[in-house]
C-alpha positions in Angstrom: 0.0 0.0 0.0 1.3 3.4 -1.0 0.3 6.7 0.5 -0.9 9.2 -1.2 -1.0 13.1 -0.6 -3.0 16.2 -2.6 -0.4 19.4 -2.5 -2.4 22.6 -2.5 -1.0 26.1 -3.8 -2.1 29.0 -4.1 -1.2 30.4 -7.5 -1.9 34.0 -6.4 0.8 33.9 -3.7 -1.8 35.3 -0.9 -3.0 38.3 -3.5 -6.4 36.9 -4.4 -7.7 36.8 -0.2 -7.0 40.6 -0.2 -7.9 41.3 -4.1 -11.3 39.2 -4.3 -13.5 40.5 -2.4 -12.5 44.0 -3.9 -13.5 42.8 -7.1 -16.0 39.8 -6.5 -17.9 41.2 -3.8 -17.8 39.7 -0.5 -20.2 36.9 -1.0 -17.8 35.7 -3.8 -14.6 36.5 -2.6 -12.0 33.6 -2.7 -9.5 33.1 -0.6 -6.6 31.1 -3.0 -6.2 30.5 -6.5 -5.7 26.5 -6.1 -3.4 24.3 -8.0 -3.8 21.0 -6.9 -1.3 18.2 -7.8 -1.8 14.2 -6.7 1.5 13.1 -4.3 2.7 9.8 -4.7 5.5 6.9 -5.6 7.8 9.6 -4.9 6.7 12.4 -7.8 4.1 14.9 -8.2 1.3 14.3 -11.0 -0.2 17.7 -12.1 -2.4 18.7 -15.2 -1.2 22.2 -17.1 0.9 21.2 -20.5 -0.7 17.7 -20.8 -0.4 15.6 -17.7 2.8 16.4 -16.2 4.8 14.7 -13.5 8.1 15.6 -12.0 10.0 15.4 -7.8 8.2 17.6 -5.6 11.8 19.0 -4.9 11.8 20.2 -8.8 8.0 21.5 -9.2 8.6 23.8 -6.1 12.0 25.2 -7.2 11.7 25.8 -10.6 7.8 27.4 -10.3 9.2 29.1 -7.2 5.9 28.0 -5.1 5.7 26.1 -2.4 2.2 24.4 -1.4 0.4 26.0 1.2 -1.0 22.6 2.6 -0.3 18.7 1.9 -2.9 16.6 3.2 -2.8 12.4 3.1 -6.1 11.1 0.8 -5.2 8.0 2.7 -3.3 4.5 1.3 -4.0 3.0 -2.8 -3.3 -0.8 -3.9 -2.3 0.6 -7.5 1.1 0.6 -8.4 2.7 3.4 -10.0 2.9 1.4 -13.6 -1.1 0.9 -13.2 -1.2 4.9 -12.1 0.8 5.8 -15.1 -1.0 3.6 -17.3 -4.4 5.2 -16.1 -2.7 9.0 -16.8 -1.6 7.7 -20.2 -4.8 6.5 -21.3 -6.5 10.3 -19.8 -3.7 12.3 -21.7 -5.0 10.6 -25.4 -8.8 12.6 -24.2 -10.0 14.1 -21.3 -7.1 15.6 -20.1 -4.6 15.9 -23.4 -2.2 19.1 -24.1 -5.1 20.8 -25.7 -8.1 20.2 -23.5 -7.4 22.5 -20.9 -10.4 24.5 -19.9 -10.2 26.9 -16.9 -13.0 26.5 -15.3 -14.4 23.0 -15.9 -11.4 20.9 -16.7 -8.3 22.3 -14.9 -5.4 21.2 -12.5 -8.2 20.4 -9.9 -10.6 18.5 -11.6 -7.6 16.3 -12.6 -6.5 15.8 -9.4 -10.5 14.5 -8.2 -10.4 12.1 -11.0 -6.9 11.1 -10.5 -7.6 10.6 -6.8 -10.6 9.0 -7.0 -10.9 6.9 -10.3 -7.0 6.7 -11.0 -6.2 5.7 -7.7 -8.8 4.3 -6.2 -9.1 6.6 -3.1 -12.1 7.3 -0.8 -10.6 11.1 -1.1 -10.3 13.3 -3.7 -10.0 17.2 -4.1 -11.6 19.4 -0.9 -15.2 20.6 -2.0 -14.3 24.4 -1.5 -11.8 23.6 -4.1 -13.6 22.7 -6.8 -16.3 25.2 -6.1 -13.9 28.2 -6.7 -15.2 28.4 -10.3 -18.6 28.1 -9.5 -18.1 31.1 -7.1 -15.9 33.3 -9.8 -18.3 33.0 -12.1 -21.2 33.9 -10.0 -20.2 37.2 -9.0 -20.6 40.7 -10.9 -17.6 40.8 -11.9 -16.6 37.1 -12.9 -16.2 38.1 -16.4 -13.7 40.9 -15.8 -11.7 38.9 -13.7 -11.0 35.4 -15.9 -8.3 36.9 -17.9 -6.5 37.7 -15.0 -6.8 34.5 -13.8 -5.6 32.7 -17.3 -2.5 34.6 -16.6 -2.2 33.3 -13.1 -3.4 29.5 -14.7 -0.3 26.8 -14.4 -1.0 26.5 -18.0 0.4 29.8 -19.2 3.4 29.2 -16.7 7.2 29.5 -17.9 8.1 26.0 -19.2 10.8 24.4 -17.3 12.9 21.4 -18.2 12.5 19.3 -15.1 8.9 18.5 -15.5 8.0 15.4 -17.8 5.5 13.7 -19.8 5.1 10.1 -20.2 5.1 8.8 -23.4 3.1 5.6 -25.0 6.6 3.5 -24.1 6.5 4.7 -20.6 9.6 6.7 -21.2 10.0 10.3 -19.9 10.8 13.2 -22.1 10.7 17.1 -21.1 7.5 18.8 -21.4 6.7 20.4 -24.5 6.4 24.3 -24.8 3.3 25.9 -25.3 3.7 25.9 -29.0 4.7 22.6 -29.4 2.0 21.4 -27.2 -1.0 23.6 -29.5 0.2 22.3 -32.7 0.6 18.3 -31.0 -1.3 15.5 -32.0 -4.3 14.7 -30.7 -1.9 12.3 -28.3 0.2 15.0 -26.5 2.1 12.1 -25.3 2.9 11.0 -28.8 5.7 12.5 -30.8 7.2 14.4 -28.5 10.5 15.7 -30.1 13.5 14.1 -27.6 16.2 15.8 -26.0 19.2 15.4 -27.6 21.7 13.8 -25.2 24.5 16.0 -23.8 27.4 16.2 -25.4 30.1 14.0 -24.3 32.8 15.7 -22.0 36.0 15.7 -24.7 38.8 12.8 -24.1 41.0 15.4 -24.3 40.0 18.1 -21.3 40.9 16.6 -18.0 38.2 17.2 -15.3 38.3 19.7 -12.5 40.8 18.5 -9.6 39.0 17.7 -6.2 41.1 16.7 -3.9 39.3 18.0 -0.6 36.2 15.5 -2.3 38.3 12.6 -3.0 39.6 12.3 0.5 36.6 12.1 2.0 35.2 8.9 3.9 31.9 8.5 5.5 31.0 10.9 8.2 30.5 8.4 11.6 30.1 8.9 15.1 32.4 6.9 16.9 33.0 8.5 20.8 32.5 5.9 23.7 32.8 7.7 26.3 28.9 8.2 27.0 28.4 4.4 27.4 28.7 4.3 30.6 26.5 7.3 31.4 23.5 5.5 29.0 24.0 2.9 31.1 23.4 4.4 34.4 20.5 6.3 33.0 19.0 2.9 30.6 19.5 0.7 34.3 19.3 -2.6 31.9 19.2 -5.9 34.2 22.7 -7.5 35.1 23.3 -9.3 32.5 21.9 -6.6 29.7 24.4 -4.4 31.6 27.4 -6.6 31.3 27.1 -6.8 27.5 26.2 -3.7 26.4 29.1 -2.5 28.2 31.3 -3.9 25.3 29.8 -1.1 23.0 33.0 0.9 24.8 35.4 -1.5 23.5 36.7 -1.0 20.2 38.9 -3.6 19.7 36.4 -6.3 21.0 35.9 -9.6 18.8 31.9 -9.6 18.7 29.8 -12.8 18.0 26.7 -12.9 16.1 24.7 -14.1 18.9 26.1 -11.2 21.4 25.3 -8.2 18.5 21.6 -10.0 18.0 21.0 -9.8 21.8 22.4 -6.2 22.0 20.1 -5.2 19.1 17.2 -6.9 20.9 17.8 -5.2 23.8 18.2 -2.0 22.9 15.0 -2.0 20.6 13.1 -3.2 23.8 14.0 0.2 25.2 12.9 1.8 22.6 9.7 0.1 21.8 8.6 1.2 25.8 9.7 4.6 24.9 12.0 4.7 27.4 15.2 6.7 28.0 15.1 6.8 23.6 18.0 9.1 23.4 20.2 7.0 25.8 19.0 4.1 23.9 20.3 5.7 20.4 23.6 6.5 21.0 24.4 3.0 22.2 22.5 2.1 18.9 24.9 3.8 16.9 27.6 2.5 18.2 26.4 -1.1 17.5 25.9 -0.9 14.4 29.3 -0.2 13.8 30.3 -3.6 15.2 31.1 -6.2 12.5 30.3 -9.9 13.1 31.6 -12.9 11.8 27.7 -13.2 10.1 25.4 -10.5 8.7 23.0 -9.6 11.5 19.6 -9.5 10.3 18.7 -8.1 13.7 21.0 -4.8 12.8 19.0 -4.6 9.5 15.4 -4.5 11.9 16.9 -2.0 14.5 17.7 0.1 11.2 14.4 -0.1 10.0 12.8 0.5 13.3 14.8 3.7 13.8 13.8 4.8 10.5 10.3 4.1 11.1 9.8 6.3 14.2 11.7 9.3 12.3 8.9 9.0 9.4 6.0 8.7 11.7 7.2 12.1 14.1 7.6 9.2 17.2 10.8 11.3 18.5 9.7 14.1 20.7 12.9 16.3 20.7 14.9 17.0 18.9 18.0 15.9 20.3 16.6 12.6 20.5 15.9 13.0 16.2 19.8 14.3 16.2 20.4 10.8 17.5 18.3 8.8 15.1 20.2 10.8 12.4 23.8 9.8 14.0 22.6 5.7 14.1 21.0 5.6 10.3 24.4 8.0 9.6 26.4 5.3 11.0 24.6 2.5 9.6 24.2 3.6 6.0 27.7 4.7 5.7 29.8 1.6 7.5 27.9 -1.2 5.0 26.1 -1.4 2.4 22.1 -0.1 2.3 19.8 -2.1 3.6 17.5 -4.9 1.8 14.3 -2.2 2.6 15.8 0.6 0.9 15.1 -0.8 -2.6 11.6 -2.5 -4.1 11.3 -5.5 -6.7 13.1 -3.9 -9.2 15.8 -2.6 -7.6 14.9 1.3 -7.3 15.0 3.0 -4.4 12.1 2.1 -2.4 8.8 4.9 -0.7 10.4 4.7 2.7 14.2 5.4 1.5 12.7 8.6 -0.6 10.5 9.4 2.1 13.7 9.2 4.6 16.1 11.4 2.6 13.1 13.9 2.4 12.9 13.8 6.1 16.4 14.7 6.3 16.3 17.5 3.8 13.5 19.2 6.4 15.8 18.4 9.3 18.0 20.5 7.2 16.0 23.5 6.9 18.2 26.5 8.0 14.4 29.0 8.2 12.9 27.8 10.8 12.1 29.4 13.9 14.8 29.4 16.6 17.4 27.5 13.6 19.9 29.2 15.9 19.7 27.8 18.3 22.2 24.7 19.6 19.7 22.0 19.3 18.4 23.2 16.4 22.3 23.2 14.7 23.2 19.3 16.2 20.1 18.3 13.7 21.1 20.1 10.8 24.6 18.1 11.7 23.2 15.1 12.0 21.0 14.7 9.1 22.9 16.3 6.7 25.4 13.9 7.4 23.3 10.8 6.6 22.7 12.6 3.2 26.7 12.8 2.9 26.9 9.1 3.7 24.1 7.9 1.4 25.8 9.7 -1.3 28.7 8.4 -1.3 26.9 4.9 -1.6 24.6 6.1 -4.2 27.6 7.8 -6.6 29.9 4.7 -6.8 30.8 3.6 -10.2 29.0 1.3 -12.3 30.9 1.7 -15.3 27.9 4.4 -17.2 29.5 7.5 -18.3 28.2 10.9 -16.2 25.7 11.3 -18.3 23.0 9.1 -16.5 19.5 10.0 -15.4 19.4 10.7 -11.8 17.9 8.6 -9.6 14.8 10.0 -7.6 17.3 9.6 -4.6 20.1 11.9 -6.1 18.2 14.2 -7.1 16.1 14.5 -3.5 19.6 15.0 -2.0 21.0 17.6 -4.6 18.0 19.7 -4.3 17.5 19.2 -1.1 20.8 20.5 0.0 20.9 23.6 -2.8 17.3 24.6 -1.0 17.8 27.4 1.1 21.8 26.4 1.6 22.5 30.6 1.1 20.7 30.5 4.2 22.8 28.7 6.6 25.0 30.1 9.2 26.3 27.0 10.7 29.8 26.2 9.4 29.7 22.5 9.7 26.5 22.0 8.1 27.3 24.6 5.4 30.5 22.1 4.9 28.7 19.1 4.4 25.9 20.2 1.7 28.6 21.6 -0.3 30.0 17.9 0.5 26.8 16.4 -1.0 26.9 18.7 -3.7 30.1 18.3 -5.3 30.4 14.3 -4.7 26.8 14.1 -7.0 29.2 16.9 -9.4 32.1 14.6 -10.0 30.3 11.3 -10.0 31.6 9.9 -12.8 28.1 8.3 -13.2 25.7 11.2 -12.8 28.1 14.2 -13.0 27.3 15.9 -16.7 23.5 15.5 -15.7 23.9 16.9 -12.2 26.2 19.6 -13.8 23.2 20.6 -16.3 20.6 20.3 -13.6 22.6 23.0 -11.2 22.7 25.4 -13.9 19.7 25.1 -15.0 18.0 25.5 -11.5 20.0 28.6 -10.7 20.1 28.0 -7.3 23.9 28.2 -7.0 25.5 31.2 -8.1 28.9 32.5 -7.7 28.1 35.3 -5.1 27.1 32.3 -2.9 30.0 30.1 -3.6 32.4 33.6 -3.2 30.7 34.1 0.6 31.0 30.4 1.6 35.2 30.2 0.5 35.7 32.7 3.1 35.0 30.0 5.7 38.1 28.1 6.7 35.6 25.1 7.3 33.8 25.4 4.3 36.2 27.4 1.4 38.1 24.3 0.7 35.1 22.1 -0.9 33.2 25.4 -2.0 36.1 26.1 -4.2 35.7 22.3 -5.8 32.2 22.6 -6.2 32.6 25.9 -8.5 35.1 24.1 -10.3 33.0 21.3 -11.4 30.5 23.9 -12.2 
């Protein structure tokens, strides 16, 4: 079962609550301009140019809007090839390049049907929502006002190259422009003109030197000197105390039988709620522990940890800091876990899902992001997105001009996102980190390259401020190199 979400915008950017009832009256004053777009198998599924899908991360960015609510429609059996297949089969009628109407068959209407016959869902669209034409057009003024909302329609917006449309082969391919999409076939999805493939960097031009990135090894927290303090405050039975009181010996020979009962244990603690934070940093020392055998049980405390950070379980956030430092630890001794790919070995929901969390965790604009608690989870997270990098950019022998994954490209834009923003050095440090090993991957470097450009959201004013940091000039420099 999947989850699915409706994003809400408002297109006016808070101007139609103050402008409406000016012009509609106050009986028909509206309080948004809605887009709505269906949330789900990691992308965003709109209607404007066709039906359009792209990463949340991109939609926002590029259209410079952020939604103003996301609320669940609840959990669909469809899989995404069944979704696509139902969008596929709309785009060659209802909802094709050249059907868009903006009253009775817009983003919104889309988004009911997609909800509700597309996926299957209880849910669709909220009423007020769809009712926002009814209302603009049953005012005195409703005919004055529809050009002005034409302009303000997702239809007329800017084209970008990061949206996509699916065609009959399931491939994606960048929206077409306006003009293209008027003079398409009646199947929008259907001869839309490819993107020629970026040209090939030249044998002969040797790429940027990096040798801050090269040196780098996964970020991990390793101190030992809190054990015995979790253990005074965890008060685990005798003979829980006696071996978890190995976690402060680096140089002990573990057994798989001693590392499965210390994962048991440790996940009791946390299943009662108890002591959680004490708990964690005991966890993320275990993990860390090799075995003569792979420990299925470190693979379940993993997933358990990862769990309660998706479902808002940890109260403070020093006790999130600490989840961040075990998943950190986890993710960037050995190799990712079984969970964090599906069937077809793409990265799973709950891994996207995860490395969205962390981008939030990230967020240097929130209230009080000064202070000290605040900066240890900025730390912490953005350092499981370093360590899951460096996983997800090891060679496989393509050339850099790959697709990106949906999980590179959560972490690239979610570390360009507001990164002009940060004050904290260390954090500042390792989103440039993330940044520039995506840059130079040898796999997914000419396509990251392109991407960073084209998003804008790295300029050289910002690269210029961040050099002046002795913690951060080093890789900032590297990072405008590759650029």
């Amino acid at each position: 079962m999947t989850e699915v979400h409706i994003a809400i915008y408002d297109l006016s950017n808070g101007m139609a609550r103050g402008l409406s009832a000016q012009f509609l009256g106050p009986q028909h004053a509206i309080d948004i301009i809605p887009h709505t777009a269906i949330v789900a198998f990691g992308k965003e599924y709109f209607f404007g140019q066709g039906i359009e899908m792209c990463h949340p991360h991109e939609f926002r960015m590029t259209r410079g809007i952020q939604p103003i609510d996301i609320q669940s429609l609840g959990h669909t059996s469809c899989t995404q090839s069944d979704f696509e297949a139902w969008c596929r089969a709309q785009a060659q009628g209802r909802f094709s390049a050249t059907s868009y109407d903006l009253l009775s068959r817009n983003c919104n209407n889309f988004t009911e049907e997609a909800a509700r016959e597309g996926l299957q869902l209880g849910r669709g669209v909220p009423g007020w929502i769809l009712e926002v034409p009814q209302r603009f057009l049953s005012s005195p003024m409703g005919t004055m006002i529809r050009p002005m909302l034409e302009q303000m329609q997702l239809t007329n917006a800017a084209p970008t190259n990061v949206s996509h449309q699916m065609n009959n082969d399931q491939s994606y391919t960048p929206a077409a422009t306006p003009a293209v999409a008027t003079a398409a076939a009646v199947n929008p999805w259907a001869d839309i003109p490819e993107t020629s493939p970026a040209p090939k960097e030249s044998n002969n031009v040797s790429p940027p030197e990096t040798p801050f990135l090269d040196k780098q090894t996964a970020l991990l927290s390793t101190d030992t000197g809190v054990v015995k303090l979790c253990l005074d405050r965890l008060n685990p039975a005798p003979d829980q105390h006696e071996i978890l009181s190995k976690l402060g010996n680096v140089n002990y020979a573990w057994t798989h039988a001693e590392l499965q009962s210390i994962h048991q244990i440790l996940r009791s603690f946390m299943n009662e709620m108890k002591q959680v934070s004490f708990a964690l940093m005991l966890l993320r020392l275990a993990v860390l522990r090799e075995a003569p055998l792979i420990n299925a049980d470190e693979s379940q405390s993993i997933d358990f940890v990862a769990d309660l950070l998706l479902k808002n379980k940890y109260g403070s956030m020093s006790t999130r800091s600490m989840a961040w430092c075990v998943l950190s630890n986890a993710f960037g001794s050995k190799q990712l876990p079984s969970w964090t790919t599906d069937g077809n070995n793409l990265q799973s929901d709950k891994f996207l899902q995860l490395i969205d969390k962390a981008v939030n965790d990230c967020d240097p604009t929130v209230v009080d992001a000064s202070a000290p608690s605040h900066k240890s989870l900025r730390q912490s997270a953005s350092a499981f997105l370093y360590n899951i990098t460096l996983t997800l950019t090891k060679y496989d022998g393509t050339d850099g001009n790959s697709e990106l994954t949906e999980a590179i490209m959560s972490v690239l834009i979610g570390c360009l996102e507001n990164l002009g923003e940060e004050t904290d050095s260390t954090s500042v440090a390792r989103r440039y980190m993330c940044i520039g090993q995506i840059l130079k991957s040898r796999q997914f470097g000419t396509t990251a390259v392109g991407l960073t450009k084209d998003l804008g959201m790295l300029d050289a004013d910002m690269i210029r401020s961040a050099s002046h940091d002795d913690a951060v000039g080093k890789v900032a420099k590297e990072v405008a190199s590759l650029l």
